[in-house]
N, CA, C and O of each residue as an XYZ file, in Angstrom:
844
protein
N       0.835     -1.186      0.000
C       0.000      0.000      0.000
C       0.878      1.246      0.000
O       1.814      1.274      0.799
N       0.657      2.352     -0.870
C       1.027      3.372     -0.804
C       0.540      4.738     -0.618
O      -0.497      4.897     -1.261
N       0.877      5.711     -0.021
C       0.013      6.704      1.023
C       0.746      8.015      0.312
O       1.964      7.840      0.338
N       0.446      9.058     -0.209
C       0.863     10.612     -0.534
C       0.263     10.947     -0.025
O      -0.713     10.432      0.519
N       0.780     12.283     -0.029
C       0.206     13.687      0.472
C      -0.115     14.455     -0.466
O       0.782     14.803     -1.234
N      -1.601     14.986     -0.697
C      -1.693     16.028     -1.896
C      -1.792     17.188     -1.193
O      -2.325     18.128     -1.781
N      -1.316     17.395      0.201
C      -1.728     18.868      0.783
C      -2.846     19.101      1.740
O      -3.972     18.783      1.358
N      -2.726     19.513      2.704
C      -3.247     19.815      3.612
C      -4.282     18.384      4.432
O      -3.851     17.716      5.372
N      -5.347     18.232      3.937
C      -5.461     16.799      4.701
C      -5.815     15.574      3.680
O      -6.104     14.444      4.072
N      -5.740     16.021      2.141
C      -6.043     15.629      1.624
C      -4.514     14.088      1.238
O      -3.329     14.322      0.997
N      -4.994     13.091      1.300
C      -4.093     12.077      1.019
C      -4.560     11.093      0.235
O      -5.702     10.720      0.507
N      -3.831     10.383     -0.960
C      -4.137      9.173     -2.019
C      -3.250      7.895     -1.452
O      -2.023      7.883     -1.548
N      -3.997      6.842     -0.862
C      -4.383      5.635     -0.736
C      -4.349      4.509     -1.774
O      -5.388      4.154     -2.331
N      -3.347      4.033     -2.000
C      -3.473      2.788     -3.467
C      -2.825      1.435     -2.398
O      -1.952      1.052     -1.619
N      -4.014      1.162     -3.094
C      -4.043     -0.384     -1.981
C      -4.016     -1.427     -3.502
O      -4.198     -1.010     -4.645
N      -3.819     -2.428     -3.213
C      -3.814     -3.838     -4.644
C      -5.451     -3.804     -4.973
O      -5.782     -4.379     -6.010
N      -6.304     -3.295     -4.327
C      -7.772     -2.978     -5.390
C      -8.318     -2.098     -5.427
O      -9.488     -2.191     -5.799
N      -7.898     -1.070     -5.147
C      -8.782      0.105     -4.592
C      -7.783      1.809     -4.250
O      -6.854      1.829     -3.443
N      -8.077      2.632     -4.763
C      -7.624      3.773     -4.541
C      -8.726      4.746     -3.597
O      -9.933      4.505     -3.601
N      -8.228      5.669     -2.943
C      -9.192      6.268     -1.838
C      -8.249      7.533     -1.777
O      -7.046      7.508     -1.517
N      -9.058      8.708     -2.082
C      -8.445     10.467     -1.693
C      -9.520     10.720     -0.522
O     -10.559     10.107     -0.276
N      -9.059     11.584     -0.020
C      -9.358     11.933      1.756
C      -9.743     13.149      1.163
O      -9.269     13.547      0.099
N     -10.656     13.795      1.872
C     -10.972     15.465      1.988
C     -10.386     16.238      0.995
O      -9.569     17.101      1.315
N     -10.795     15.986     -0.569
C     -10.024     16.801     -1.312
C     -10.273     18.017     -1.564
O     -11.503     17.978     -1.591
N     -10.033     18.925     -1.740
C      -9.592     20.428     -1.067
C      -9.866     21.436     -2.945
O      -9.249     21.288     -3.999
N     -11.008     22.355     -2.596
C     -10.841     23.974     -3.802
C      -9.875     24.417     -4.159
O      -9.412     25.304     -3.441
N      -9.047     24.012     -5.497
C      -7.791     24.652     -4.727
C      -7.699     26.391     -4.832
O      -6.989     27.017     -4.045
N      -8.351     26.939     -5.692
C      -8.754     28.318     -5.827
C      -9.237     29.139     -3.896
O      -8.986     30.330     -3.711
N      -9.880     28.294     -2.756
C     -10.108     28.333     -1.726
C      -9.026     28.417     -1.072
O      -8.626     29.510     -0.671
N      -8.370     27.292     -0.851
C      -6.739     26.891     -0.531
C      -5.778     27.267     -1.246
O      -4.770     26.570     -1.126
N      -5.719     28.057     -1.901
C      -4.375     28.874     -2.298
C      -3.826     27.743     -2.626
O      -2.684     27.902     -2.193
N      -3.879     26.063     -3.389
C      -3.374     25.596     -3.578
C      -3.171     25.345     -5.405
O      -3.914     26.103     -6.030
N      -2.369     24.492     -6.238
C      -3.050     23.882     -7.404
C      -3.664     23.164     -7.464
O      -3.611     22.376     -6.520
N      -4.520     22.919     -8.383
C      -5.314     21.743     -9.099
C      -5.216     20.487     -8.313
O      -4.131     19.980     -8.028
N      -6.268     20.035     -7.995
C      -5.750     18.594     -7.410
C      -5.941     17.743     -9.142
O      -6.903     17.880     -9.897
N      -4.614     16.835     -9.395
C      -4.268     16.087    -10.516
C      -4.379     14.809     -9.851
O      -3.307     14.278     -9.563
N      -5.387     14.230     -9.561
C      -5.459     12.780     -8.959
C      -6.896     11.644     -9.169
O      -7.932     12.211     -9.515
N      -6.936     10.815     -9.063
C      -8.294     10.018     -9.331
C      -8.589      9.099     -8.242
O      -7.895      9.197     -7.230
N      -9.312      8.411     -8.279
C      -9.974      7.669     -7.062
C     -11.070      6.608     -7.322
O     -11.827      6.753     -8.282
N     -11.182      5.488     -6.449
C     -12.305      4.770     -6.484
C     -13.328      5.060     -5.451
O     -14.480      4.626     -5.485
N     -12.852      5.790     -4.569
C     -13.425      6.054     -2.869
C     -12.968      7.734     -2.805
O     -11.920      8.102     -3.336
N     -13.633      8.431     -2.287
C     -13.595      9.622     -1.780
C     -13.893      9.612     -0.316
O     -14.804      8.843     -0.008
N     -13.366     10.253      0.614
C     -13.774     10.393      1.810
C     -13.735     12.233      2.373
O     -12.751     12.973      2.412
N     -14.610     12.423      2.602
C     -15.592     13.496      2.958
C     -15.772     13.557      4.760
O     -16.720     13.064      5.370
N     -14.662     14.255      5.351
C     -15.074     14.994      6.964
C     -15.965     15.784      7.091
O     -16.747     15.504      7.999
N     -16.148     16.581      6.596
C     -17.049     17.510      6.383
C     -17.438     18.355      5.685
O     -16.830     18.131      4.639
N     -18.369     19.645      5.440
C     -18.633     19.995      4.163
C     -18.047     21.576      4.513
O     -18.881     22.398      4.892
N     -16.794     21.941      4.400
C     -16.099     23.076      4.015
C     -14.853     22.836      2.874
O     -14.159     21.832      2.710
N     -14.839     23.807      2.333
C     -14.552     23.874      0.981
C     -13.337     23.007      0.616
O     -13.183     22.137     -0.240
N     -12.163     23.767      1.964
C     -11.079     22.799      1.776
C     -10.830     21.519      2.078
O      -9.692     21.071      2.218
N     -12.687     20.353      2.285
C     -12.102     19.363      2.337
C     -13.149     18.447      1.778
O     -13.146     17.263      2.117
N     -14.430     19.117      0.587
C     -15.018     18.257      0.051
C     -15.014     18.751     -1.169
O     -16.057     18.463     -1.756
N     -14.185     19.453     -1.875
C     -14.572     19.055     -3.186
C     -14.373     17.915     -4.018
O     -13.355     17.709     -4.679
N     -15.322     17.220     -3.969
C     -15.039     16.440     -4.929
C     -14.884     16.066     -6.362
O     -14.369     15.142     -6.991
N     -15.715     17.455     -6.689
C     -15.685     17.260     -8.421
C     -14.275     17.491     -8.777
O     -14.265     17.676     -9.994
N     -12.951     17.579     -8.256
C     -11.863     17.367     -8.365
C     -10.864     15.996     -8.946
O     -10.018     15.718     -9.795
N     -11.609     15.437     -7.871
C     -11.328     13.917     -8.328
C     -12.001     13.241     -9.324
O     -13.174     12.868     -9.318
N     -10.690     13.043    -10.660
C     -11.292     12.038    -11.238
C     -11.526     10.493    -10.847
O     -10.879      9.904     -9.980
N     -12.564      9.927    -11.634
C     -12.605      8.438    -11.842
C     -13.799      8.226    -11.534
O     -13.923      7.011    -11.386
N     -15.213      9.001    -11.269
C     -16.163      8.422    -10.890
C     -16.035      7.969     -9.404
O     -16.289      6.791     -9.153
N     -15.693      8.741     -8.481
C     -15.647      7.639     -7.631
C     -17.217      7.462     -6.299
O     -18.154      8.214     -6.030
N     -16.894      6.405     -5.903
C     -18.019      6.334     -4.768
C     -17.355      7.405     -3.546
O     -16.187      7.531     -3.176
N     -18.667      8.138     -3.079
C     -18.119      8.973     -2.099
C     -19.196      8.915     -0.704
O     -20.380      9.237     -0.608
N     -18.174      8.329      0.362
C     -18.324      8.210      1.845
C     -17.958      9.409      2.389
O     -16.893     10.023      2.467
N     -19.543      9.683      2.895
C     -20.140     11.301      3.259
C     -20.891     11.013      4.969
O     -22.091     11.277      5.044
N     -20.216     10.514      6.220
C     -20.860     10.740      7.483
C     -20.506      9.961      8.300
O     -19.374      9.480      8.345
N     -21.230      9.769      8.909
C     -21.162      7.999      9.971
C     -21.491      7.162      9.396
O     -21.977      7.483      8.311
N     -21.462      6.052      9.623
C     -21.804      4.406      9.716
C     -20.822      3.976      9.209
O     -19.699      4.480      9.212
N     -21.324      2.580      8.525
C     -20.106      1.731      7.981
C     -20.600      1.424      6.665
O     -21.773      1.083      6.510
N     -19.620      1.538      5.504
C     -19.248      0.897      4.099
C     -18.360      0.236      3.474
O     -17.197      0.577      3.688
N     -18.533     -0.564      2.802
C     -17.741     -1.502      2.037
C     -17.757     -1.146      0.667
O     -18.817     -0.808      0.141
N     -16.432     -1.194     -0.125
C     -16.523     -0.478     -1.760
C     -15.328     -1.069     -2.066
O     -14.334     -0.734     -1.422
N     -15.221     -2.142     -3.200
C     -14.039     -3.074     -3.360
C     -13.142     -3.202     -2.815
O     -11.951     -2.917     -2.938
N     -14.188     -3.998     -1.692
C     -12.809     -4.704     -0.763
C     -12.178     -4.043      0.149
O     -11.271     -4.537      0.818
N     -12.752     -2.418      0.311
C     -12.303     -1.572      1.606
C     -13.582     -1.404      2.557
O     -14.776     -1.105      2.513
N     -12.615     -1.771      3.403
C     -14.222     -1.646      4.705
C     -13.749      0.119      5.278
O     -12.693      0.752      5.299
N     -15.106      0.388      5.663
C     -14.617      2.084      6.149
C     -16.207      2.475      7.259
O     -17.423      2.373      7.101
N     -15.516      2.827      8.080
C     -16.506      3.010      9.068
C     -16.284      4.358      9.807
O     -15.184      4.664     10.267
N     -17.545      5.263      9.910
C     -17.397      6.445      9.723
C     -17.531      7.001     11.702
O     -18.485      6.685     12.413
N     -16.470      7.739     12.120
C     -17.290      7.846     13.457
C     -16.809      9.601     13.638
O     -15.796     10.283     13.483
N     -18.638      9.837     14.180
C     -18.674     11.281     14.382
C     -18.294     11.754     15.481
O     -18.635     11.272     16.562
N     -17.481     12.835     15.337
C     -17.029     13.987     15.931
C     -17.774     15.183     15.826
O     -18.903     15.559     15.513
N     -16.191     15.836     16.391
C     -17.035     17.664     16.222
C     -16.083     18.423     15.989
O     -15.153     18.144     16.746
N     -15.728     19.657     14.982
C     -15.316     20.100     14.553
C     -14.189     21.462     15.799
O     -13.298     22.310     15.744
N     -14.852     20.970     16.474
C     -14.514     22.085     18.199
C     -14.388     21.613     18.871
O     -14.576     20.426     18.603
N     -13.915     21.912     20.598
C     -14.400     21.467     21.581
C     -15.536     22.412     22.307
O     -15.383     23.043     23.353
N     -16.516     22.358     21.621
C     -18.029     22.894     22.529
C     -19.258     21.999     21.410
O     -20.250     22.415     20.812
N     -18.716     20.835     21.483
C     -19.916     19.781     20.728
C     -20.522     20.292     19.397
O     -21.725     20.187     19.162
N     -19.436     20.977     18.341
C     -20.045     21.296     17.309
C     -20.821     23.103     17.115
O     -21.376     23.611     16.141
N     -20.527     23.666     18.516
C     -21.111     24.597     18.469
C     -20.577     25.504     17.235
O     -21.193     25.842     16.225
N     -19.314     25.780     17.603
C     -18.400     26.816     16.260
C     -18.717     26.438     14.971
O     -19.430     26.974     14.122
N     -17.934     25.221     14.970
C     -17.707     24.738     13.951
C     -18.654     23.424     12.663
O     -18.496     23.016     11.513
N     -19.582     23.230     13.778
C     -20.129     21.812     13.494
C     -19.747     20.671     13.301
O     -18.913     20.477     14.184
N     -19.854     19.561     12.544
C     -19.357     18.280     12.903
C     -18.399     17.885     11.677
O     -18.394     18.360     10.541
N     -17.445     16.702     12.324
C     -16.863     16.205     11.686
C     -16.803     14.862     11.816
O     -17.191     14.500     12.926
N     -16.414     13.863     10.999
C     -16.124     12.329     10.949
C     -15.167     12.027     10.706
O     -14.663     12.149      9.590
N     -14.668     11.572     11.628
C     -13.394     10.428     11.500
C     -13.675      9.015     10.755
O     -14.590      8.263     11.091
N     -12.910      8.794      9.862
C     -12.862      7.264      9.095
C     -11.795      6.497      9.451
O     -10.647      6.896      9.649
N     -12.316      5.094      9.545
C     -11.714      4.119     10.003
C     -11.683      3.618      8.528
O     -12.684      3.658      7.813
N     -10.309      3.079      8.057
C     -10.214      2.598      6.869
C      -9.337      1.165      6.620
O      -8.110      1.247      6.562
N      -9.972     -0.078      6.482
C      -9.656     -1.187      6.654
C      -9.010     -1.450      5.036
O      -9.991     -1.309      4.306
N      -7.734     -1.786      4.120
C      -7.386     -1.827      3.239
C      -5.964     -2.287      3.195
O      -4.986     -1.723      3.685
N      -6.030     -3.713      2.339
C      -4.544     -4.768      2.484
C      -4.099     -4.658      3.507
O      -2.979     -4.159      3.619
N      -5.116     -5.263      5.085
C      -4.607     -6.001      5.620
C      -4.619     -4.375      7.104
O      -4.842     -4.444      8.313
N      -4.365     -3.466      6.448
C      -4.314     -2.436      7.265
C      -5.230     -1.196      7.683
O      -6.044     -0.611      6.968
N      -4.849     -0.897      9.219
C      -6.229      0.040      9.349
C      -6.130      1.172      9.754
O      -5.820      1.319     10.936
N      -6.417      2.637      8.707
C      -6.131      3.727      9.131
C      -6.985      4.346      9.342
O      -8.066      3.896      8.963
N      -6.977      5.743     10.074
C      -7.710      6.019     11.016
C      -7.034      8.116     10.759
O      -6.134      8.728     11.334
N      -8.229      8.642      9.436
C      -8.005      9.743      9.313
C      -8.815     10.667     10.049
O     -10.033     10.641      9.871
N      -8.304     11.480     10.852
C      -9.298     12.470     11.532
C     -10.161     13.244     10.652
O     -11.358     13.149     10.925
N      -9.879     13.928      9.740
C     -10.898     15.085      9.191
C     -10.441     16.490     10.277
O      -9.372     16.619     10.874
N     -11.243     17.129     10.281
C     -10.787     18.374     11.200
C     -11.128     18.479     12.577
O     -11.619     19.447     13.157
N     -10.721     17.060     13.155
C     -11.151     17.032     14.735
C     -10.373     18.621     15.540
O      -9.391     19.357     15.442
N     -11.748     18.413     16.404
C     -11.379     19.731     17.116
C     -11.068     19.570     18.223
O     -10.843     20.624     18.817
N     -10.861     18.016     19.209
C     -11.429     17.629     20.465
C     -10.722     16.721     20.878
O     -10.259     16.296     19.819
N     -10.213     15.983     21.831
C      -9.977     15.122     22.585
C     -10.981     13.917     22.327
O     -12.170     14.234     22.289
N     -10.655     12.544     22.141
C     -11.964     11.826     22.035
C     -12.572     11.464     22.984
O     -11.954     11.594     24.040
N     -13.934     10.892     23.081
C     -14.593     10.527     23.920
C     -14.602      8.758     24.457
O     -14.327      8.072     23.472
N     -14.767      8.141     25.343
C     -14.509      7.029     25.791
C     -15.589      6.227     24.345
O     -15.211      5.315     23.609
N     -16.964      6.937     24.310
C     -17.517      6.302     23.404
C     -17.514      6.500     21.936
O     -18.418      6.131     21.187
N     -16.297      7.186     21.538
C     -16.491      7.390     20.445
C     -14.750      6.361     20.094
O     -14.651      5.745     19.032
N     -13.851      6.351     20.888
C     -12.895      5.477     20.921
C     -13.299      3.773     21.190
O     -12.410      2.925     21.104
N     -14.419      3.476     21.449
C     -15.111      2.194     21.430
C     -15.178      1.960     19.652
O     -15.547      0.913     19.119
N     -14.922      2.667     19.239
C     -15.574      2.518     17.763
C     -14.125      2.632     16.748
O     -14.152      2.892     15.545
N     -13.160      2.427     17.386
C     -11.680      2.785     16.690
C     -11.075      1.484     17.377
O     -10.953      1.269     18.583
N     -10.680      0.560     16.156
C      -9.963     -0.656     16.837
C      -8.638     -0.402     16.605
O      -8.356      0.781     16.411
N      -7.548     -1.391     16.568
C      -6.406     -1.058     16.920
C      -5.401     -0.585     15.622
O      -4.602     -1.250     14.963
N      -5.752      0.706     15.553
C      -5.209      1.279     14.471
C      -3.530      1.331     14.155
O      -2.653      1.536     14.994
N      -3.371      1.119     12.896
C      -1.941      1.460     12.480
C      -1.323      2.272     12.129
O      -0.155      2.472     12.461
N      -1.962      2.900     11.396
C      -1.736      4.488     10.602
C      -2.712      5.543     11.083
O      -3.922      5.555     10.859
N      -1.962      6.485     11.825
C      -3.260      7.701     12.478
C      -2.463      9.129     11.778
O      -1.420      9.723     12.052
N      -3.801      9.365     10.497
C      -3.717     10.762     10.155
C      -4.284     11.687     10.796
O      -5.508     11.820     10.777
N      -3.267     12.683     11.644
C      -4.022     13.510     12.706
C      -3.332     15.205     12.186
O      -2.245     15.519     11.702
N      -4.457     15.948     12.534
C      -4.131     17.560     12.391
C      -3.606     17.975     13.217
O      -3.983     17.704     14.357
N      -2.443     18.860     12.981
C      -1.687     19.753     14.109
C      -1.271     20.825     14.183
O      -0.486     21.320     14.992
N      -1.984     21.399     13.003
C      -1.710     23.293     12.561
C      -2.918     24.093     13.776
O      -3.153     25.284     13.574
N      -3.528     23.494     14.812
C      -4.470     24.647     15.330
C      -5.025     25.418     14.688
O      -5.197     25.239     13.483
N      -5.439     26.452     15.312
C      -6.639     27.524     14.472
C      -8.000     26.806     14.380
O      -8.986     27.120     15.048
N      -7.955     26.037     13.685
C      -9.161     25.709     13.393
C      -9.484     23.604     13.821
O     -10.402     22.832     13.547
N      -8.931     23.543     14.136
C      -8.823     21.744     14.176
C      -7.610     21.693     15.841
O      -7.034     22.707     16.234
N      -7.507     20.614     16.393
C      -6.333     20.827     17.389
C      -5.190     21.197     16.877
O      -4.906     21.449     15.706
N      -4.486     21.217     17.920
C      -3.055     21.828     17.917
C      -2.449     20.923     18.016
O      -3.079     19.897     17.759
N      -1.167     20.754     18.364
C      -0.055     20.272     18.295
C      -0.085     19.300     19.848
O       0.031     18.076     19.783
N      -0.238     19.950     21.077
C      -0.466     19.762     21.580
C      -1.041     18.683     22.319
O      -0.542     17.856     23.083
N      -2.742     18.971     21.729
C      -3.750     18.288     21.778
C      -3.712     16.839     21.023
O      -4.075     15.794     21.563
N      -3.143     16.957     19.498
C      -2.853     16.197     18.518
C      -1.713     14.920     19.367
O      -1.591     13.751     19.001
N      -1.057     15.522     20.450
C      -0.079     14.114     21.179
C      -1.133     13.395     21.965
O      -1.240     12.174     21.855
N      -2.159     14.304     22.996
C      -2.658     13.548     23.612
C      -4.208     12.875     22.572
O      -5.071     12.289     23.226
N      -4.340     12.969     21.606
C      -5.650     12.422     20.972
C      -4.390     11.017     20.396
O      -4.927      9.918     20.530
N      -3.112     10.929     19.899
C      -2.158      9.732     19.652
C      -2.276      8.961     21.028
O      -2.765      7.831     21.061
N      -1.713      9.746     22.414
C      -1.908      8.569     23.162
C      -3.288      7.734     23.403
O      -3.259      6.503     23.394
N      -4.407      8.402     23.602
C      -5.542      7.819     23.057
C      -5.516      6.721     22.391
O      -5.618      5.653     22.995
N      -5.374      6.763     21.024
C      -5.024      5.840     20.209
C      -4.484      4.733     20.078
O      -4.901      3.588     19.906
N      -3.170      5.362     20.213
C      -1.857      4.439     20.276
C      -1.187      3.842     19.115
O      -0.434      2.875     19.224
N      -1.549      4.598     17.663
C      -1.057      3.755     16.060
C       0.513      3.221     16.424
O       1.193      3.312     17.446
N       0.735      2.669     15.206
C       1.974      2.554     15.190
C       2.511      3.512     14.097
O       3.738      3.571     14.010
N       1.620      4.432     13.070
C       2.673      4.729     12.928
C       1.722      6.399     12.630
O       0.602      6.413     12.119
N       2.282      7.349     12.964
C       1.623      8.751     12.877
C       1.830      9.802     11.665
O       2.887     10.431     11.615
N       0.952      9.972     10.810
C       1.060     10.910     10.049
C       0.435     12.570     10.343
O      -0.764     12.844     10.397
N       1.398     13.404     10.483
C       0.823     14.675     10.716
C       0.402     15.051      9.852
O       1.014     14.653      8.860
N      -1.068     16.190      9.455
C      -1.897     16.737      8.487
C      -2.265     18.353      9.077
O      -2.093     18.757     10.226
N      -2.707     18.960      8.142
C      -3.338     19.924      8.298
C      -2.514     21.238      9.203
O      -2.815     21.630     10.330
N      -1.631     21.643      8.500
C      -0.390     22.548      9.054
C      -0.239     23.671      8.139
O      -0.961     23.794      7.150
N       0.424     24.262      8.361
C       1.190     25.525      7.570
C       2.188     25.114      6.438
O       3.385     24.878      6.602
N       1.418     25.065      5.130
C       2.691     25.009      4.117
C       2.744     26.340      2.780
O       1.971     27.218      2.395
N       3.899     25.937      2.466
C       3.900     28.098      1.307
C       2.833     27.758      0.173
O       2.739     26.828     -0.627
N       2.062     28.902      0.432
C       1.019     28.782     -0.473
C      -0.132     29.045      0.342
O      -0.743     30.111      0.268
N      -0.366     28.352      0.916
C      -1.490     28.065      2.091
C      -2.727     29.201      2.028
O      -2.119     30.255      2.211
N      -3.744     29.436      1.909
C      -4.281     30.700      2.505
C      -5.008     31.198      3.331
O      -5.752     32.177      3.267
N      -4.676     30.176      4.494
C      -5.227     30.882      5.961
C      -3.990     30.533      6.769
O      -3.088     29.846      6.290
N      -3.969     30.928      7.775
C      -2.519     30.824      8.567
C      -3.010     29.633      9.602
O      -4.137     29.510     10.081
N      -1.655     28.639      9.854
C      -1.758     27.499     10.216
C      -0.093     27.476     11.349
O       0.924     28.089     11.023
N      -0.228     26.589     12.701
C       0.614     26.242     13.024
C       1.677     25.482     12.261
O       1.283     24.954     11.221
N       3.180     25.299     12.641
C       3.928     24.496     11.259
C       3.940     22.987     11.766
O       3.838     22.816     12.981
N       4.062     21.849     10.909
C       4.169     20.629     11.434
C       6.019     20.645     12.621
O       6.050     19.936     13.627
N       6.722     21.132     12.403
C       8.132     21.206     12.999
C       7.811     21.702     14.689
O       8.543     21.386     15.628
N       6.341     22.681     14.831
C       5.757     22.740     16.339
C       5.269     21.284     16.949
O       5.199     21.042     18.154
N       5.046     20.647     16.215
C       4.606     19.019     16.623
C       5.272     18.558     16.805
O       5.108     17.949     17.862
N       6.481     18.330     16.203
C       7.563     17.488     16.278
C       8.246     17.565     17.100
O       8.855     16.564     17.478
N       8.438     18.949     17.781
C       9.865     19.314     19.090
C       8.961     18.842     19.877
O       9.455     18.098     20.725
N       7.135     19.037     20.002
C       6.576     18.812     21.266
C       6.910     17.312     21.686
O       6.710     16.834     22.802
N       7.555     16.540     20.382
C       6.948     15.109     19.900
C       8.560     14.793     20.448
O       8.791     13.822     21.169
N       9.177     15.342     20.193
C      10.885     14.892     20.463
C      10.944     14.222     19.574
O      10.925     12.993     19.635
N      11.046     15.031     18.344
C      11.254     14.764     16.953
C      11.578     15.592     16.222
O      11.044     15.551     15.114
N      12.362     16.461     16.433
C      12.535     17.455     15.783
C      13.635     17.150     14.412
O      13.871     18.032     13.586
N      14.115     16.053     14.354
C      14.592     16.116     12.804
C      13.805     14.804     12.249
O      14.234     13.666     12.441
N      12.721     15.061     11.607
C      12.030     14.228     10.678
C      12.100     13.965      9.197
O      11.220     14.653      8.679
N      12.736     13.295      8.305
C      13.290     14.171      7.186
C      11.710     13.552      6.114
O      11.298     12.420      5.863
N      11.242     14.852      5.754
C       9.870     13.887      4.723
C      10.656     13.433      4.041
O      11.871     13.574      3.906
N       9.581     12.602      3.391
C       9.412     11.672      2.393
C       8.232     11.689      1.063
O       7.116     12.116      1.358
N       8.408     11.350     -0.005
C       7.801     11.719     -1.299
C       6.397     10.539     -0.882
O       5.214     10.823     -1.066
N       6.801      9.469     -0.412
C       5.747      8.730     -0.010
C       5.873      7.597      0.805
O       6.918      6.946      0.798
N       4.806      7.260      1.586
C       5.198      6.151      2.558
C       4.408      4.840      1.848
O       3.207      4.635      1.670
N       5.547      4.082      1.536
C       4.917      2.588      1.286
C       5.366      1.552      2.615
O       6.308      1.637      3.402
N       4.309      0.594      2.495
C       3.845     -0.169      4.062
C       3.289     -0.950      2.991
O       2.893     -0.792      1.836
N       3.463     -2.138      4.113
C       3.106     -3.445      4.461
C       2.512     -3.918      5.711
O       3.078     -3.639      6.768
N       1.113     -4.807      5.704
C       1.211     -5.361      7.151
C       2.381     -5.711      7.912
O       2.481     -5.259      9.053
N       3.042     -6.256      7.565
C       4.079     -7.283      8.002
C       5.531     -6.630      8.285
O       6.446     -6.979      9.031
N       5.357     -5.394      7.270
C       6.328     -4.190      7.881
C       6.018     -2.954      9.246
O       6.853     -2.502     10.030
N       4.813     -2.704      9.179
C       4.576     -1.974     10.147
C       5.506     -1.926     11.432
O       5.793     -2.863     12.177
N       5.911     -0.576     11.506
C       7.029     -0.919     13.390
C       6.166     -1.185     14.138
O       5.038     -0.695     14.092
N       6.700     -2.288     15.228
C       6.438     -2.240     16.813
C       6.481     -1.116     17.389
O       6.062     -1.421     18.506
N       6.685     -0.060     17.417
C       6.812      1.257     18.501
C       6.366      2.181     17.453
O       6.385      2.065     16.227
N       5.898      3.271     18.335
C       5.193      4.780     17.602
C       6.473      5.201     16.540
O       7.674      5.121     16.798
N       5.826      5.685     15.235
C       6.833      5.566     14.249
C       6.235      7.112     13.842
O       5.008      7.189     13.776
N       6.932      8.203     13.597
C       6.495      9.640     12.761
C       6.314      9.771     11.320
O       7.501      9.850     11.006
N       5.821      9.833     10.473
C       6.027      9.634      9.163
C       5.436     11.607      8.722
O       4.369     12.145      9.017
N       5.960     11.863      8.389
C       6.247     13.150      7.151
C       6.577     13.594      5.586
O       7.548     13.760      4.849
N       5.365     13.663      5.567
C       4.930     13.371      4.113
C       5.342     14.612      2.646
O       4.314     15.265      2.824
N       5.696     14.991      2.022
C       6.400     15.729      1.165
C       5.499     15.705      0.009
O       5.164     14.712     -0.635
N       4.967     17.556     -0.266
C       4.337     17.632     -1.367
C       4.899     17.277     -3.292
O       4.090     17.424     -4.208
């Protein structure tokens, strides 16, 4: 399986049957370019600009839009709601976290959590491997918050999202504030992370992803 980064939380997923883009992003909104990518699966946190457009993505794809659970060649994905804040959705309104079961492995993308999780909403997150979590603040947690929603968790291996990169056009904490909090301060990205079940580390692993 192989995992990119197209920017901000948006990430492409190629598994041996199935391709899946995360929250793909306006890029005219986001001060970003064109998203140039296709998909069999779309996944949708919520409905602000920079993280559902979908008419972006080519390929027709099926698009997982909320809670519950779906299956779409051979990827299981199970949707569990959040909130975009910590005051239950008041600011911001809601968001969904996806649980994404694909060759063997199970990741676990936040969307724009705003919150610490809840005992019952972590009943619904099994023992994840790959946790895409936000850590630019402003609008989603911080850096901070983003360590203690990992210990929560516990993946093995952590991808930071949703940060400050050039271009950007709202101002964002930088992923390098995560990392010193993280005692990680030299992370060197990478163009892309390819994994295996059978490779996955035993211990919390940082992964930094390169546009």
């Amino acid at each position: 399986m192989d995992i990119s980064w197209l920017g901000h939380s948006c990430f492409r997923i190629k598994g041996k049957g199935a391709a899946i883009v995360t929250d793909p992003y306006d890029p005219e909104f986001i001060g970003m370019k064109k998203l140039k990518t296709s998909a069999d699966i779309v996944t949708v946190s919520h409905h602000h600009k920079d993280h559902d457009a979908v008419q972006f993505v080519e390929g027709n794809p099926f698009v997982v839009d909320g809670a519950g659970e779906y299956e779409v060649k051979g990827v299981r994905i199970q949707g569990v709601q959040t909130f975009h804040d910590d005051k239950n959705g008041k600011d911001r309104g809601r968001n969904t976290m996806y649980v994404i079961e694909i060759d063997g492995i199970i990741i676990c993308h936040c969307g724009d959590l705003g919150h610490e999780l809840e005992s019952s909403q972590l009943e619904l997150l099994p023992d994840i491997d790959i946790l895409m979590v936000p850590v630019g603040g402003k609008f989603t947690i911080d850096a901070s918050t983003a360590l203690k929603v990992i210990s929560q968790i516990e993946p093995k291996v952590v991808i930071p999202m949703h940060y400050s990169i050039p271009g950007l056009a709202f101002e964002l904490d930088t992923v390098e504030e995560f990392l010193v909090l993280n005692s990680k301060s030299k992370v060197e990205p990478i163009d892309k992370y390819s994994i295996t079940k059978e490779k996955l580390p035993d211990q919390e692993e940082i992964v930094v992803l390169s546009l």
